[in-house]
N, C-alpha and C positions, 0 to 999 in steps of 0.2 A: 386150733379148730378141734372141737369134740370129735370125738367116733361118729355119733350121734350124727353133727353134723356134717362130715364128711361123705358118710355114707347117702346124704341127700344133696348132693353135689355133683353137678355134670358141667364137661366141657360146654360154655357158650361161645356165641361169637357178635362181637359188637362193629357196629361198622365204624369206622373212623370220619372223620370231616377233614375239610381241606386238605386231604391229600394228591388230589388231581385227578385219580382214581379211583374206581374201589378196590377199598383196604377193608377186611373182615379180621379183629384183631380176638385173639381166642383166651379166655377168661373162666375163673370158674364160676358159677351159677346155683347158687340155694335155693333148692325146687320151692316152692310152697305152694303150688298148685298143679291140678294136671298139664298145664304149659305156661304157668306163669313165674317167674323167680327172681329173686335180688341179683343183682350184680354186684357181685365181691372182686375188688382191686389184685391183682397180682401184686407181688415183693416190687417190682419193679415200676410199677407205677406213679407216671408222672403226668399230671396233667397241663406242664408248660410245654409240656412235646408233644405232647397225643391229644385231641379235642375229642372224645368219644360223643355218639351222637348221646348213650345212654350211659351218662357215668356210676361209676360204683355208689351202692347205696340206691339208687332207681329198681322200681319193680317196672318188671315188661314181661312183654308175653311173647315166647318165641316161637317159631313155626318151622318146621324140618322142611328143607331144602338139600337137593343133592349140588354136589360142590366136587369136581373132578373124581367123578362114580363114588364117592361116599356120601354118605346124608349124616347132615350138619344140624345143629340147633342155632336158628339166629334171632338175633334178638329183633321183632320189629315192631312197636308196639310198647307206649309207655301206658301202664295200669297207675302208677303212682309213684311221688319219689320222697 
C-alpha cells in the first residue's frame, strides 16, 4: 500500500452474517468520499470462515456510531461493488 494510500485509510467495521450474534469485524477502509469507501481485506482474510455482509472490494457508505463509549465507523450501506 502507497503512503498515498495509507494516509487515506481508516479503521471500518463490517458486520458479519451467520454468527448468531452481532459480530462487527474491523478492517481497513479507502476513503473515497466524505463517508463512502472500499473495503480492503485484511492479511488474514478468509471468506470460507467469515461471510461479511460487505466483502472486500464493495464500496459502502458508513455512519459513526458509538460502540462501548467510543465512536466507530460502520459500514451500513452498499454504494456499489
Amino acid at each position: 500500500m502507497s503512503a498515498a494510500m495509507a494516509s487515506n485509510t481508516s479503521t471500518i467495521y463490517v458486520n458479519l452474517l451467520d454468527e448468531g450474534v452481532v459480530v462487527l469485524r474491523p478492517t481497513q477502509g479507502l476513503q473515497l468520499g466524505e463517508d463512502e469507501y472500499e473495503v480492503l481485506p485484511p492479511t488474514d482474510y478468509d471468506p470460507d470462515d467469515e461471510v461479511w455482509e460487505f466483502p472486500p472490494g464493495s464500496i459502502v457508505r458508513c455512519i459513526r456510531e458509538k460502540r462501548d463509549g467510543e465512536i466507530i465507523l460502520v459500514a451500513r450501506e452498499l454504494v456499489s461493488k
